[in-house]
DOTOR-833045 format. One record per residue (C-alpha): x, y, z. Coordinates in nm, 2 decimals. Layout:
REM DOTOR-833045
<fikol X="X" Y="Y" Z="Z"/>
...
***
This chain:
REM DOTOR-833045
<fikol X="0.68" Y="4.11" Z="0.67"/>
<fikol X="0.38" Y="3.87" Z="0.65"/>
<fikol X="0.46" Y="3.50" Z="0.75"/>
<fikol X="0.26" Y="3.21" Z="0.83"/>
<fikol X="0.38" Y="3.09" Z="1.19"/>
<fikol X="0.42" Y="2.79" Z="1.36"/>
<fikol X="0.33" Y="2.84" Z="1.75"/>
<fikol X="0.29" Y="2.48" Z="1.90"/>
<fikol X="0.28" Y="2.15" Z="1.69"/>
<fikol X="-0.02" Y="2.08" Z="1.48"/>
<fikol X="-0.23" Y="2.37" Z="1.57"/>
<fikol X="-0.31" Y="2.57" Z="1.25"/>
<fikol X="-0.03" Y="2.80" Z="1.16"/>
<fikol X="-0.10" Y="3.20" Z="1.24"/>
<fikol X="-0.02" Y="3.45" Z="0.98"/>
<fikol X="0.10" Y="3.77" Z="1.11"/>
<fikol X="0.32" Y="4.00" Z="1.09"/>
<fikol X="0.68" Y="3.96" Z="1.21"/>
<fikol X="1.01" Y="4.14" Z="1.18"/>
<fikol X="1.20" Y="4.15" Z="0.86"/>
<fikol X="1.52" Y="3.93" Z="0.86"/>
<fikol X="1.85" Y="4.06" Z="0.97"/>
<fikol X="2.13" Y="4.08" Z="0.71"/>
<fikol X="2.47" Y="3.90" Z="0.72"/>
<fikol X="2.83" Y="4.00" Z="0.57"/>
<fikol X="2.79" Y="3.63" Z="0.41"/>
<fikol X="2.39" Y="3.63" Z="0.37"/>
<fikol X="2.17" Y="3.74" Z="0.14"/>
<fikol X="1.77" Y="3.87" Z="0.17"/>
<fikol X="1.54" Y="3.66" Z="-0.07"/>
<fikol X="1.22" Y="3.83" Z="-0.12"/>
<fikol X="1.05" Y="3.51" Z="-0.22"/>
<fikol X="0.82" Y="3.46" Z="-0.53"/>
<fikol X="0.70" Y="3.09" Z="-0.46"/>
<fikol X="0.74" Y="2.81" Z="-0.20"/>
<fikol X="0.63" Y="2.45" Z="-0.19"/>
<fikol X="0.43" Y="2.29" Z="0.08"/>
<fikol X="0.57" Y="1.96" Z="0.15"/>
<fikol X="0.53" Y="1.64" Z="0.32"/>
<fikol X="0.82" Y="1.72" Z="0.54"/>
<fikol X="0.70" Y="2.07" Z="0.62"/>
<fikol X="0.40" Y="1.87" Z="0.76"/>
<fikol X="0.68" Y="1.62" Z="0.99"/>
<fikol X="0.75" Y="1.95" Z="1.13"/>
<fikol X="0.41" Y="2.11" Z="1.18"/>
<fikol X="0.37" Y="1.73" Z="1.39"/>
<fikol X="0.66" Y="1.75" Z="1.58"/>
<fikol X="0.87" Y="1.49" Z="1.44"/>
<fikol X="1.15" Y="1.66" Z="1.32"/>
<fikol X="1.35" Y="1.74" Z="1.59"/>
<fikol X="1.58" Y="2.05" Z="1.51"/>
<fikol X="1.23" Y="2.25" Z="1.60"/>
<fikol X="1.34" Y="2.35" Z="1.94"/>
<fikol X="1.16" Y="2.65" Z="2.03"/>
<fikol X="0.82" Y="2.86" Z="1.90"/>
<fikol X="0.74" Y="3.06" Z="1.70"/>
<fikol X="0.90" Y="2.86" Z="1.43"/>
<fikol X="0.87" Y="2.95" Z="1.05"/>
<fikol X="0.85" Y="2.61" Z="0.81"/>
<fikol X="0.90" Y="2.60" Z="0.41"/>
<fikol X="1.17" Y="2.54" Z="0.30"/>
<fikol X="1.09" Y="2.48" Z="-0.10"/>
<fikol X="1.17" Y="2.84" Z="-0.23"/>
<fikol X="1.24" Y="3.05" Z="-0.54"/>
<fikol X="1.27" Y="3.47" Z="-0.56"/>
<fikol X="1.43" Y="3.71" Z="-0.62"/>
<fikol X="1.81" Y="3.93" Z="-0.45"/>
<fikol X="1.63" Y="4.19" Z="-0.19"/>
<fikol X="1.99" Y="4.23" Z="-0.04"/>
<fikol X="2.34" Y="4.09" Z="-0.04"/>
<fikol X="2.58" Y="4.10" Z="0.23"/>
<fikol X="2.93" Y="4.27" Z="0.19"/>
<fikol X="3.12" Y="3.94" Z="0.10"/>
<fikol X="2.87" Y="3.85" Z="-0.13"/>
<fikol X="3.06" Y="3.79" Z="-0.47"/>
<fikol X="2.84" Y="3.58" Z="-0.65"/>
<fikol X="2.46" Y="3.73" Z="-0.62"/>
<fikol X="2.36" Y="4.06" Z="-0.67"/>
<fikol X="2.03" Y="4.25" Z="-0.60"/>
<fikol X="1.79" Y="4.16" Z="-0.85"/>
<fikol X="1.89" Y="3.81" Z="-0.92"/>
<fikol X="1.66" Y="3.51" Z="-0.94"/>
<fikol X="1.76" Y="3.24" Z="-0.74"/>
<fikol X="1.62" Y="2.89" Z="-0.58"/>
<fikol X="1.71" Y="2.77" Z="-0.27"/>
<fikol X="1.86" Y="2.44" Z="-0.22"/>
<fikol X="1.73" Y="2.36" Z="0.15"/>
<fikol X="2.01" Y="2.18" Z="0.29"/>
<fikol X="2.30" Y="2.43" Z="0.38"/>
<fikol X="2.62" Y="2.30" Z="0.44"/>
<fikol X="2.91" Y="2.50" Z="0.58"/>
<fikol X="3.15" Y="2.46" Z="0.29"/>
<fikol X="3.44" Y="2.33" Z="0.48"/>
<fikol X="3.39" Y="2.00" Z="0.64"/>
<fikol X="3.57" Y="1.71" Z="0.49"/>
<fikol X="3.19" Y="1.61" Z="0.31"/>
<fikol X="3.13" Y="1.99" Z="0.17"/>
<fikol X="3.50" Y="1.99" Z="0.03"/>
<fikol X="3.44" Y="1.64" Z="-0.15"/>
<fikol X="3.09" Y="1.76" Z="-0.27"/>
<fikol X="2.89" Y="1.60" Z="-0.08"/>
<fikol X="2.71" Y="1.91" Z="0.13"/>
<fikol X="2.40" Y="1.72" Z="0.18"/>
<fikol X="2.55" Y="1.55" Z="0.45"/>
<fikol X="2.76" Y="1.77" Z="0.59"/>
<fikol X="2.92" Y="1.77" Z="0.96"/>
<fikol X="2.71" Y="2.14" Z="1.07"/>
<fikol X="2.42" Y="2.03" Z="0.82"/>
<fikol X="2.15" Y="2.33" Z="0.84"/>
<fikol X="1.79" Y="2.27" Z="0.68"/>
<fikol X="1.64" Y="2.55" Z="0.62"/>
<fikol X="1.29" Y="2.56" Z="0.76"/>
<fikol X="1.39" Y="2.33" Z="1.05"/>
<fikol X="1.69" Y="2.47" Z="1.21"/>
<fikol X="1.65" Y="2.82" Z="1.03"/>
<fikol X="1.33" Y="2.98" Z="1.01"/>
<fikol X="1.17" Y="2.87" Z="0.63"/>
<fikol X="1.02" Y="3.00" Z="0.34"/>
<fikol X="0.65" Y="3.08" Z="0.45"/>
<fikol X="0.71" Y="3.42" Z="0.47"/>
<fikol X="0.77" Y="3.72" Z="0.23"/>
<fikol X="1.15" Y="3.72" Z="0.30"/>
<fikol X="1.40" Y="3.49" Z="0.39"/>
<fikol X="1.76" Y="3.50" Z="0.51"/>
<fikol X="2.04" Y="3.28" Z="0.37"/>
<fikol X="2.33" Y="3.26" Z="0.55"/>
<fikol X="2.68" Y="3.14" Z="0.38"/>
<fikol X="2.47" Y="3.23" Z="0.03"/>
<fikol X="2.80" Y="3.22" Z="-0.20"/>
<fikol X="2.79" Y="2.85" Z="-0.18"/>
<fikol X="2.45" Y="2.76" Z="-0.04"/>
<fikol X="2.21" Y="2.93" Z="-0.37"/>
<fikol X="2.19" Y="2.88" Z="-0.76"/>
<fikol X="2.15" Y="3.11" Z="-1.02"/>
<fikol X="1.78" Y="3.02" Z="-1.15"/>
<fikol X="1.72" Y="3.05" Z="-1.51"/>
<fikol X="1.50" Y="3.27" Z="-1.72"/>
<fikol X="1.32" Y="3.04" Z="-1.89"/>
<fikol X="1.20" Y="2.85" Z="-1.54"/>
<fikol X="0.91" Y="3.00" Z="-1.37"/>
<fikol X="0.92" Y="3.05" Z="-0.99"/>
<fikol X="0.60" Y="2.79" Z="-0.91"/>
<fikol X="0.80" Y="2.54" Z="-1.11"/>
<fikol X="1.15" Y="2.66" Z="-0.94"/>
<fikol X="0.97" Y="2.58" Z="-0.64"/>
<fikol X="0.90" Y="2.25" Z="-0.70"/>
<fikol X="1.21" Y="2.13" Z="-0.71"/>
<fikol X="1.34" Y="2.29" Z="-0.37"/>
<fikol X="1.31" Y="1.94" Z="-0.20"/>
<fikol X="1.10" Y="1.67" Z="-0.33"/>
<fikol X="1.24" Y="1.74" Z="-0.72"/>
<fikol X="1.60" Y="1.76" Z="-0.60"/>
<fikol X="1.60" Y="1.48" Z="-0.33"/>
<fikol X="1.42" Y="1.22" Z="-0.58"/>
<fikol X="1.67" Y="1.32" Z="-0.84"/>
<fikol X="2.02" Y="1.21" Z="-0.62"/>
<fikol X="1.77" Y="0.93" Z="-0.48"/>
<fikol X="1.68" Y="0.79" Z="-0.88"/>
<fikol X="2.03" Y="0.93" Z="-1.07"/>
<fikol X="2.33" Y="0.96" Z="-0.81"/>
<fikol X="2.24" Y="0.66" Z="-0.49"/>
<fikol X="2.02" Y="0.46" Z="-0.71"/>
<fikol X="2.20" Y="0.46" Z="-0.99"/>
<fikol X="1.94" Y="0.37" Z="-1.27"/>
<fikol X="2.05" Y="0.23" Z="-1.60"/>
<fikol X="1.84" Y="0.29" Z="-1.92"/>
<fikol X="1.59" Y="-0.09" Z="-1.96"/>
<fikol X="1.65" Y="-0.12" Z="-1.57"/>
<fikol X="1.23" Y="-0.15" Z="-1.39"/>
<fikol X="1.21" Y="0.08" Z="-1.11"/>
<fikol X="0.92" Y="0.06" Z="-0.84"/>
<fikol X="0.84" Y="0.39" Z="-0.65"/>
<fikol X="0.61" Y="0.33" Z="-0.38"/>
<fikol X="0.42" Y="0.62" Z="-0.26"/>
<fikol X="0.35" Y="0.91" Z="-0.53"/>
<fikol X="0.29" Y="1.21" Z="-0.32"/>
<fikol X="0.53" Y="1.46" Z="-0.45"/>
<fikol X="0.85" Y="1.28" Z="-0.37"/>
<fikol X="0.76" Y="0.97" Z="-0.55"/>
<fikol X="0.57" Y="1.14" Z="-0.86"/>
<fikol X="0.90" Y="1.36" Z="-0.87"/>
<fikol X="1.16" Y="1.01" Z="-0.90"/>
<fikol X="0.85" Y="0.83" Z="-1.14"/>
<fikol X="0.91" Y="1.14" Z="-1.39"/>
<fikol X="1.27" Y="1.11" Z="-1.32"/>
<fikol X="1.33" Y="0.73" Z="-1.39"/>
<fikol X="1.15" Y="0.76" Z="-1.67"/>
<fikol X="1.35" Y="1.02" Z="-1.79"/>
<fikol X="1.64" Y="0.88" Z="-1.78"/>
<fikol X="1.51" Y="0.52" Z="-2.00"/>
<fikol X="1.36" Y="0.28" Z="-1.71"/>
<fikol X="1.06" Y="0.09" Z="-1.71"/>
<fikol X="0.86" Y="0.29" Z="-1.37"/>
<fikol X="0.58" Y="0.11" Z="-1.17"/>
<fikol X="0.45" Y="0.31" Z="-0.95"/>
<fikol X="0.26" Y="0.20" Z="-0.63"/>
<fikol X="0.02" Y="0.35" Z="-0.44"/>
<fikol X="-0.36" Y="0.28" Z="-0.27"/>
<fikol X="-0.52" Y="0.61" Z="-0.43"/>
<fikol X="-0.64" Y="0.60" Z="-0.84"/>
<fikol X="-0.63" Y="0.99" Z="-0.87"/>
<fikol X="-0.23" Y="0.95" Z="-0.74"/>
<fikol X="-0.17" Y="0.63" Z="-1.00"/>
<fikol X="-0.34" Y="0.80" Z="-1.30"/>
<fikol X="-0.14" Y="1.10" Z="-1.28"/>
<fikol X="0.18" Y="0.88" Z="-1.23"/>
<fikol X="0.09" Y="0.71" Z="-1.57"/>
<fikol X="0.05" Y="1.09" Z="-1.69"/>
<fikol X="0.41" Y="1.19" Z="-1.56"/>
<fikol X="0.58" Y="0.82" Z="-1.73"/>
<fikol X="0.51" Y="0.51" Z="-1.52"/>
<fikol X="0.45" Y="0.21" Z="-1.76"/>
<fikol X="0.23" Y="0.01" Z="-1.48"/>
<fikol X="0.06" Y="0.08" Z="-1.16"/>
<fikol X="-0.04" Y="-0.12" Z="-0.87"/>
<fikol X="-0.32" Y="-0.02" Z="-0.61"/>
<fikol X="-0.16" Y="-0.19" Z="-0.32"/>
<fikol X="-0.52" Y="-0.15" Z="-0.14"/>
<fikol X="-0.65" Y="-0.46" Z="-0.37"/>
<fikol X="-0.33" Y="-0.69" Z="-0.47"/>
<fikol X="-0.01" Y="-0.83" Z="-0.32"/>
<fikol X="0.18" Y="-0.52" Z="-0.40"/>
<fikol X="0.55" Y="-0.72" Z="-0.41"/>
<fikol X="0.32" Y="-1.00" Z="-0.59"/>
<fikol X="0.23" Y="-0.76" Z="-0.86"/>
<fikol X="0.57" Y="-0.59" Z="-0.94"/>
<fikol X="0.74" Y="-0.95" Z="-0.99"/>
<fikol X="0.48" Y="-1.07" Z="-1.20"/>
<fikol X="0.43" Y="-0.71" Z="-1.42"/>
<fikol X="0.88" Y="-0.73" Z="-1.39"/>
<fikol X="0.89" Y="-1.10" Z="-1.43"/>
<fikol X="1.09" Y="-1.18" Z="-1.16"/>
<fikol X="1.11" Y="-0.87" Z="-0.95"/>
<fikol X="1.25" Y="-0.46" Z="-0.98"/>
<fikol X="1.65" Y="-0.40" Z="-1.05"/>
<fikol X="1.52" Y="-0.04" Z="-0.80"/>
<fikol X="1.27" Y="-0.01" Z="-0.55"/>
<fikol X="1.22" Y="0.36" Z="-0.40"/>
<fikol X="1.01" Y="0.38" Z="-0.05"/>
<fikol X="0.88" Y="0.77" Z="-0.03"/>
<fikol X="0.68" Y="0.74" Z="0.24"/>
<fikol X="0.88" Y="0.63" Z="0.55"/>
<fikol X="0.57" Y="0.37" Z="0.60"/>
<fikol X="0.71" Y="0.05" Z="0.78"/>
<fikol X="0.44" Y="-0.18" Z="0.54"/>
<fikol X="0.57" Y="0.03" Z="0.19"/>
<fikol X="0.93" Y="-0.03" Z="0.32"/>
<fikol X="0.88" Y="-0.39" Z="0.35"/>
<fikol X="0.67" Y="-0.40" Z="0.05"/>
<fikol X="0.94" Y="-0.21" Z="-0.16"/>
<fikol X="1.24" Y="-0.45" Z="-0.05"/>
<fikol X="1.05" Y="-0.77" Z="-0.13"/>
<fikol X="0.96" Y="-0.67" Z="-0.47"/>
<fikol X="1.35" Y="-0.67" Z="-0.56"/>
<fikol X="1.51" Y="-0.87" Z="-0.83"/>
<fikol X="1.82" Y="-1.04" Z="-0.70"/>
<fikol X="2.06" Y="-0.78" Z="-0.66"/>
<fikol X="1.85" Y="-0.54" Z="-0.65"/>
<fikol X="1.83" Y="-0.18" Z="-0.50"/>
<fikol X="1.66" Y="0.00" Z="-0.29"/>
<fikol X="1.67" Y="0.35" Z="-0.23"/>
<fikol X="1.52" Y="0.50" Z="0.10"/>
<fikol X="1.39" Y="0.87" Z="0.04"/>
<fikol X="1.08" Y="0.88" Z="0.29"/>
<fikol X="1.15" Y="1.02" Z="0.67"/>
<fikol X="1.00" Y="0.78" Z="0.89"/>
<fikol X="0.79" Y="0.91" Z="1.18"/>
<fikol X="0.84" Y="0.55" Z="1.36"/>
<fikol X="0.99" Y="0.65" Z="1.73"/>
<fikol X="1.36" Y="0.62" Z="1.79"/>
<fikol X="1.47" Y="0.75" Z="1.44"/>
<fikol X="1.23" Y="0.58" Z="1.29"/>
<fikol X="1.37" Y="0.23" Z="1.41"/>
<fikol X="1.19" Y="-0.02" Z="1.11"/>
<fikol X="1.22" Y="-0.43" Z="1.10"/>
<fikol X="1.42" Y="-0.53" Z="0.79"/>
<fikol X="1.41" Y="-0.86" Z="0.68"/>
<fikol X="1.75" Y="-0.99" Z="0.70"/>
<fikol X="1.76" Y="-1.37" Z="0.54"/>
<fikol X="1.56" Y="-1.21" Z="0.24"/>
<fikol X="1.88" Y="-0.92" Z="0.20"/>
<fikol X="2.13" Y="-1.21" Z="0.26"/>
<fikol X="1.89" Y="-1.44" Z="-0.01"/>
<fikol X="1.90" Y="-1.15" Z="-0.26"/>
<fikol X="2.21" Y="-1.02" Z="-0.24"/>
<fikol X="2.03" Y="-0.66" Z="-0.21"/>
<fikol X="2.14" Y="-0.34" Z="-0.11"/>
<fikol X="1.98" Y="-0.09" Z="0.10"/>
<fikol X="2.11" Y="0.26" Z="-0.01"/>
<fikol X="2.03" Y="0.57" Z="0.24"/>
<fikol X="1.92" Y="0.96" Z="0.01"/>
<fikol X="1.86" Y="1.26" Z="0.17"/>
<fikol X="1.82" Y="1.58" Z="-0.01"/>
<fikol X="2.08" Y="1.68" Z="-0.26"/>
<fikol X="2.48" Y="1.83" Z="-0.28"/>
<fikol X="2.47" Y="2.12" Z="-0.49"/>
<fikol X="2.66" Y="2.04" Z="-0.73"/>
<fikol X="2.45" Y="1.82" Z="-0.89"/>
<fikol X="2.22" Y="2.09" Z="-0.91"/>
<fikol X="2.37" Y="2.24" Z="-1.22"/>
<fikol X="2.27" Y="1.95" Z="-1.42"/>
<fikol X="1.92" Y="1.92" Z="-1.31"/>
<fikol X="1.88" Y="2.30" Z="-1.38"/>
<fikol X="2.02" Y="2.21" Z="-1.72"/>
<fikol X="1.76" Y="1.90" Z="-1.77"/>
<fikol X="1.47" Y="2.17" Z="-1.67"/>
<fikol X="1.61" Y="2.39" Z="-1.91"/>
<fikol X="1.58" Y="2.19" Z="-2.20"/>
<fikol X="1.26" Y="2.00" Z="-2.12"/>
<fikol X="1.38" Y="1.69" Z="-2.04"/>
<fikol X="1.26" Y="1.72" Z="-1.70"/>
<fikol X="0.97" Y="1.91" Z="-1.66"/>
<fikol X="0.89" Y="1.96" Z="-1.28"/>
<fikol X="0.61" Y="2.22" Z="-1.33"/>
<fikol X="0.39" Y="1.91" Z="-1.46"/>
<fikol X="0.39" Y="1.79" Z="-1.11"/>
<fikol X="0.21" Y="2.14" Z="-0.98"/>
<fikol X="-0.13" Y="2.10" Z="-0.93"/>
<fikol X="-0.22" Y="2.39" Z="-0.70"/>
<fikol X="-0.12" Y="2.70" Z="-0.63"/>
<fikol X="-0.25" Y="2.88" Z="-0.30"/>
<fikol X="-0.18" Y="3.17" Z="-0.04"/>
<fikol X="-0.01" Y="3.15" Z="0.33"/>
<fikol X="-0.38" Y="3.14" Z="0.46"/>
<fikol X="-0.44" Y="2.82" Z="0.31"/>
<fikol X="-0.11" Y="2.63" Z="0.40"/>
<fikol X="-0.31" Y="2.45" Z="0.69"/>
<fikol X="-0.58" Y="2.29" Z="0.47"/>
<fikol X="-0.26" Y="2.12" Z="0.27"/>
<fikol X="-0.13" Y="1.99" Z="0.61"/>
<fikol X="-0.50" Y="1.85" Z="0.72"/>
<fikol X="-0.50" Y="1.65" Z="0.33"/>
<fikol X="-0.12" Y="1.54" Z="0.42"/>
<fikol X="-0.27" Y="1.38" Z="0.75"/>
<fikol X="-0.49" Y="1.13" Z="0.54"/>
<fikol X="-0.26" Y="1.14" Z="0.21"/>
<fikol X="-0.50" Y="1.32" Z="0.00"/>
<fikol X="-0.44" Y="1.58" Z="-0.31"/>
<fikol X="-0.24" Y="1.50" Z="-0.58"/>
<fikol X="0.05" Y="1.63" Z="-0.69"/>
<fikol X="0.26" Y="1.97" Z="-0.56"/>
<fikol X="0.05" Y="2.24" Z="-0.37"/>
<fikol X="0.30" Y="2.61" Z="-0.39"/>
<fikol X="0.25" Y="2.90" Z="-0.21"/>
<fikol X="0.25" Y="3.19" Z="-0.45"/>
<fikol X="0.08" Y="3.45" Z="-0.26"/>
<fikol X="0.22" Y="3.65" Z="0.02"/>
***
């Protein structure tokens, strides 16, 4: 099969052709029809993720297709199926997986980072019974795609950790895909959205997907701005970059007993150790609140929101490109250009 392949952090990935993946009694073969490119495909092109042990390496891990093959205790999938592909695998057992909760489970697996990705024609997924959905008719693949990470992890950021209440303001700083993704989402679900950023082209198309105001940190007092636009500060603030200034500039523009929900890796050294201003949590009464990715069963009722257009991911697509042209998205992720979600859809 064709994949694009990592062979030493960020040097350009090299497409080639590689062996087909091996089938599992519990796995299934995806021959995949669309994958996202995102920010934290480009955190392990740099280097910073650290389950990349060892080259070649294939990223992606935001991926919709189709059954190829199904292992012998496979009940639930069948050849021909369309599926997406949740990207954190949990082992279905652990005391986290049994309560639900397989995001963070005790033998986590990302796909991408500790198992070879979606930039590549096929894809193995191991434990599949419990670790894929069923994708609906009516989605596309490009849009499927879309929610493989950034959809899915800024919906248990915005519905499940940050728990947003209809009339509540919510301030998402950064829109890259992440942040556009939780903008569309809070809105969705009744709050007022402000969405921050230092880019126009990211702001207006954050208006476009439901944010009510929009502050260009580049020329005003960012925290300034939300409590004056909030009059006296955001009930949620959502950091979706993993930028030590955004952090501390989404905490301080909290209301008193406020939220904040961190969904942006940080690339700061020693797990992305960050200063946190303690008197002002203590002052507030605020809340920090930890999201990564998303359990799946909370995935059902996103699927069902997609299905009947109350959440319309698709709208955050603005590109769709080959394997060849994954490194030019990494090279615009370096200085936080393009809008929107760049998907693979050519193999």
């Amino acid at each position: 099969m064709r994949a694009a392949v990592l062979e030493a952090f960020n040097e350009p990935l090299v497409v080639r052709e590689i062996a087909d993946p091996t089938l599992t009694p519990d796995g299934v073969i995806i021959k995949l029809e669309a994958t996202g490119v995102c920010r934290s495909d480009w955190h392990g092109w740099t280097g910073h993720m650290s389950m990349i042990q060892s080259f070649p390496h294939i990223l992606g891990h935001e991926m919709s297709g189709v059954v190829e093959e199904v292992g012998k205790n496979i009940r639930n999938f069948k050849k021909g199926d369309r599926v997406i592909v949740p990207f954190n695998i949990g082992d279905g057992v652990c005391p986290h997986c049994v309560a639900g909760h397989h995001n963070v489970c005790d033998n986590l697996k990302l796909v991408g980072f500790d198992l070879n990705g979606g930039f590549a024609q096929y894809i193995h997924i191991g434990e599949a019974d419990q670790n894929l959905m069923h994708l609906p008719e009516n989605i596309d693949f490009v849009e499927a795609s879309a929610m493989g990470c950034r959809f899915m992890t800024a919906y248990h950021g915005v519905i499940t950790q940050g728990n947003v209440r209809p009339g509540e303001w919510v301030a998402v700083y950064g829109v890259g895909g992440v942040g556009l993704s939780a903008v569309q989402i809070a809105a969705a679900a009744g709050a007022n959205v402000i969405a921050v950023d230092i880019a126009d082209d990211k702001l207006a198309f954050a208006k476009e997907l439901g944010a009510v105001a929009v502050v260009n940190s580049k020329q005003v007092n960012a925290p300034e701005a939300v409590r004056e636009i909030t009059k006296g500060g955001a009930n949620i603030s959502i950091e979706a970059l993993g930028i030590q200034e955004t952090f501390l500039n989404a905490l301080l523009s909290l209301t008193k007993r406020g939220r904040h929900v961190q969904i942006g890796m940080s690339s700061n050294p020693n797990g992305g150790l960050t200063s946190v201003p303690i008197n002002f949590l203590l002052r507030q009464e605020a809340q920090i609140i930890g999201s990564i990715g998303m359990p799946l069963p909370e995935f059902s009722t996103m699927l069902r929101l997609v299905e009947s257009g109350h959440l319309a991911p698709g709208k955050l697509v603005t590109k769709t490109i080959s394997l060849e042209e994954i490194h030019a998205s990494f090279e615009e992720m370096n200085t936080y250009a393009g809008v929107g979600v760049t998907v693979i859809n050519k193999f």
